[in-house]
N, C-alpha and C positions, 0 to 999 in steps of 0.2 A: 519739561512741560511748564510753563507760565502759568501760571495763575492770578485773576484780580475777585478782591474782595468786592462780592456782590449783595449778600445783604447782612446788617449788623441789627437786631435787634436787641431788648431785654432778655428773649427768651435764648438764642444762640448768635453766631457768625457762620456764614457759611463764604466757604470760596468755590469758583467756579474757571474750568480752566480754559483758555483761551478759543481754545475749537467746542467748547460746548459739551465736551462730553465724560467729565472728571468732575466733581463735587468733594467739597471735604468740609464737613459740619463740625461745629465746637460748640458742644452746649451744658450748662453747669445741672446734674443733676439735684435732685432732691437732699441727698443724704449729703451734700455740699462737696461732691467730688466731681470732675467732668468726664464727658462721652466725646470723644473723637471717633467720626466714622471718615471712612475711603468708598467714594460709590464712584466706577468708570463702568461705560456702557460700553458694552461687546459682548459679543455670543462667547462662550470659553467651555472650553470642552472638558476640561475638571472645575470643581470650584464656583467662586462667583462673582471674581472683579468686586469682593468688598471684602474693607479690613475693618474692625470697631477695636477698640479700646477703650477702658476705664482710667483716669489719672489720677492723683491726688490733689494736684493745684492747678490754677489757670498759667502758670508759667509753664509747668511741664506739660499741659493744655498745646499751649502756646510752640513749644520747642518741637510735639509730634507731631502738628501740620506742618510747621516748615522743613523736618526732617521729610515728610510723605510729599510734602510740593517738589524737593530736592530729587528726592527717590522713592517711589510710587512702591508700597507694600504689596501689590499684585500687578501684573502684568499681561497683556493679551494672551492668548493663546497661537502660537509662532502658526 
């Protein structure tokens, strides 16, 4: 799945993937550690097509989007 970086603010980054319908946000919280979320749109019959994580730094921030852009933590429903 491709992904381009669509919006970079103060407050997070988010990427969006090429067909429109994968999201993956990075944004630094309060207690100065960041939130990685996975949001893909599809109906799915267990579950919910979203992954979040917590990090510790904007590098490993940084390393689990491109891991999730790489290889998506959830999957449609076959």
């Amino acid at each position: 799945m491709e992904f381009e970086r669509t919006t970079d603010t103060d407050a997070f980054t988010e990427w969006t993937s090429v067909d429109g319908n994968t999201t993956i946000r990075l944004r630094k919280r309060a207690p100065g550690d960041f939130a990685v979320r996975f949001d893909q749109l599809y109906q799915a019959d267990e579950d919910r097509g979203y992954a979040f994580e917590i990090v510790a730094s904007r590098a490993a921030a940084e390393k689990l989007v491109a891991d999730w852009q790489a290889e998506p933590p959830v999957s449609p429903a076959e």
